[in-house]
N, C-alpha and C positions, 0 to 999 in steps of 0.2 A: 729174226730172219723172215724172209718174206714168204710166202703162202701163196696156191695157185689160185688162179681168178679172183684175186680178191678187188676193191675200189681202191684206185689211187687216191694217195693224200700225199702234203708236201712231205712228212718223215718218210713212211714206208716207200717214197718216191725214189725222196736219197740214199735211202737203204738197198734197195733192189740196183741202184746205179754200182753201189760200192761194192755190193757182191757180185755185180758181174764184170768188175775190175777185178776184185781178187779169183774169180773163174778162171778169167784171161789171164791171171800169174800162173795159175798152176798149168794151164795149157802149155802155153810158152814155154815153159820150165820143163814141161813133161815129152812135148813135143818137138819144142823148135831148140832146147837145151839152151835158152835164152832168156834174161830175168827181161819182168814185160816193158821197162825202160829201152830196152834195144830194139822193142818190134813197133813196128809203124803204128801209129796214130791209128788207119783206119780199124788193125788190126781190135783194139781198144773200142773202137767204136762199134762194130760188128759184134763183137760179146756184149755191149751193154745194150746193143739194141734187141738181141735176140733173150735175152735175159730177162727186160723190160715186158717184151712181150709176151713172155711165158707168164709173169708173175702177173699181170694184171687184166682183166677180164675185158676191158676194152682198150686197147693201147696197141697199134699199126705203127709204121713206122716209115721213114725213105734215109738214105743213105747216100749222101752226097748231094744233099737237097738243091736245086735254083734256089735263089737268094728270091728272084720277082716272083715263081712259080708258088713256092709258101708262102710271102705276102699278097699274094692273088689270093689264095685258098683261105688265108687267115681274113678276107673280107677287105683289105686294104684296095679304097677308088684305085683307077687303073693312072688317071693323072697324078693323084699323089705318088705310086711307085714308081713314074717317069723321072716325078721329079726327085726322089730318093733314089733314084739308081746314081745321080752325078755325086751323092756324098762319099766322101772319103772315108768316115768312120763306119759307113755299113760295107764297102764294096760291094755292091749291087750288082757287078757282072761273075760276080763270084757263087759259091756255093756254099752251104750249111753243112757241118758233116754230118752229124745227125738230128732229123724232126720226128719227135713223136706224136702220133697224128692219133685221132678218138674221133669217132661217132663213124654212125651210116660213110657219111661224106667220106671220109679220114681227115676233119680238118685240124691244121698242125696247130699242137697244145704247145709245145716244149723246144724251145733249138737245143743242141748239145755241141759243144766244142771240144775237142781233143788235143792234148797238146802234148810232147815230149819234155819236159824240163821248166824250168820257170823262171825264164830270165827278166828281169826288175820289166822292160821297156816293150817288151813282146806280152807279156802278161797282161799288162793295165792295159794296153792296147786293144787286146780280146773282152778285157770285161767291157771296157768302152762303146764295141764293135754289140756285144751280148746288151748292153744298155739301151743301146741307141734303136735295137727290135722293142723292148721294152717302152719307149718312149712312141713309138713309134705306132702300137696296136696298143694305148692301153685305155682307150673309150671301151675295148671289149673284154671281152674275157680271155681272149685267143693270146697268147707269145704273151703275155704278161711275167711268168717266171717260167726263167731261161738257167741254164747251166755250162759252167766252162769245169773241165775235168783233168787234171794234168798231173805225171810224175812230177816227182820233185825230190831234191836232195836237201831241202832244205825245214829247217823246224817250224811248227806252226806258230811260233813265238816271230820268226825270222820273215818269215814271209806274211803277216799282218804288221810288223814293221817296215817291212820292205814298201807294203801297199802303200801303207800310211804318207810316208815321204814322198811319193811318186804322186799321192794325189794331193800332199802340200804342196809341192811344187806344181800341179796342173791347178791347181784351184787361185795361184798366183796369177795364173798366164790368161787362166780362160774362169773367171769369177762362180761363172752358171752355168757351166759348164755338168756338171751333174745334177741339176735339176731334183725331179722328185724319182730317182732313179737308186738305187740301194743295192750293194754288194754284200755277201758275208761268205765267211769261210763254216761252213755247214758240217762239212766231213773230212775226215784226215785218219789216215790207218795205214800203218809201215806193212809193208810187202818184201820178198827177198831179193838180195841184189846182192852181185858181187861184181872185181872188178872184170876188165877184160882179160881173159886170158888167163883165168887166175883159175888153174886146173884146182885148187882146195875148196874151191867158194866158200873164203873167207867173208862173212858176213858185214855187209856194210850199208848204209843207213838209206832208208829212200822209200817212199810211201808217195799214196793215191791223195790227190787233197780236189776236194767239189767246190767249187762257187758255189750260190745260188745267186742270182739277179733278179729284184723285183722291181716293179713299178709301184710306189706309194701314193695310193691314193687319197 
């Protein structure tokens, strides 16, 4: 478990994300009488940002971040992000749900993406979308490792097969397409869930799973 003000590192990073996913279960559960799969994405992002910041001595945060506004802060030329706002795989008129931001400045260390569920085509999408920041800041130190965070119903067995295929198949289409860019599944931990409506809450399968994304230097 993590500990207050202590220095970030990549474990005790993933670790303080996952506890304030399972926070956000018991809240949910205790509060809204709702396993945390049914409550919004921000709802998810709000506990681990405030979570984050408790457990680590220098770690700020934005929520609903600009997409140009963090790559401005992140040190990113301002012609480079004109010309990155027209890509597809960042949508650059869009927003980050959450950036964890460090130093005096606050400038942003971490994007965080939040997802409900994990469907094969929306998935690799996001890590894609989380890569292409990685690729994008990795001369520096800033947005180098990124995080996508999502329920899921499915096993940790099932879903790095799932990825697998999804990226046989994009690596057919688009060769170099993932460059020096790297995904893994870091953390996975079952949470409680039952179904709709189901006044016994009959227990049934469904857990928190972390990405992390790096750039390979």
């Amino acid at each position: 478990m993590t500990t207050s003000l202590q220095k970030s590192s990549p474990n005790n990073r993933l670790d303080a994300i996952v506890e304030g996913l399972l926070h956000a279960s018991d809240i949910a559960i205790e509060q809204a009488d709702l396993p945390l799969s049914r409550m919004p994405e921000y709802f998810m992002a709000v506990h681990v940002a405030q979570h984050v910041a408790k457990s680590f001595a220098n770690f700020g945060y934005r929520l609903e971040a600009s997409v140009k506004e963090t790559l401005t802060d992140a040190g990113v030329d301002d012609d480079e992000i004109d010309d990155l706002m027209e890509n597809d795989d960042l949508r650059g008129n869009g927003r980050f749900d959450l950036v964890l931001r460090t130093g005096k400045r606050g400038t942003p260390a971490h994007v965080l993406e939040f997802k409900r569920g994990s469907r094969s085509a929306h998935l690799l999408k996001d890590l894609i979308r989380l890569a292409y920041v990685t690729r994008t800041v990795h001369a520096g130190a800033r947005l180098e490792t990124n995080y996508l965070v999502f329920t899921t119903k499915k096993s940790e067995e099932r879903l790095l097969t799932m990825l697998q295929e999804q990226e046989a198949e994009r690596r057919r289409n688009h060769p170099r397409a993932r460059s020096q860019v790297a995904y893994s599944l870091k953390r996975y931990h079952p949470i409680r869930h039952w179904a709709k409506d189901d006044s016994n809450r009959n227990p049934l399968h469904m857990a928190v799973a972390v990405f992390e994304v790096r750039y390979k230097s």
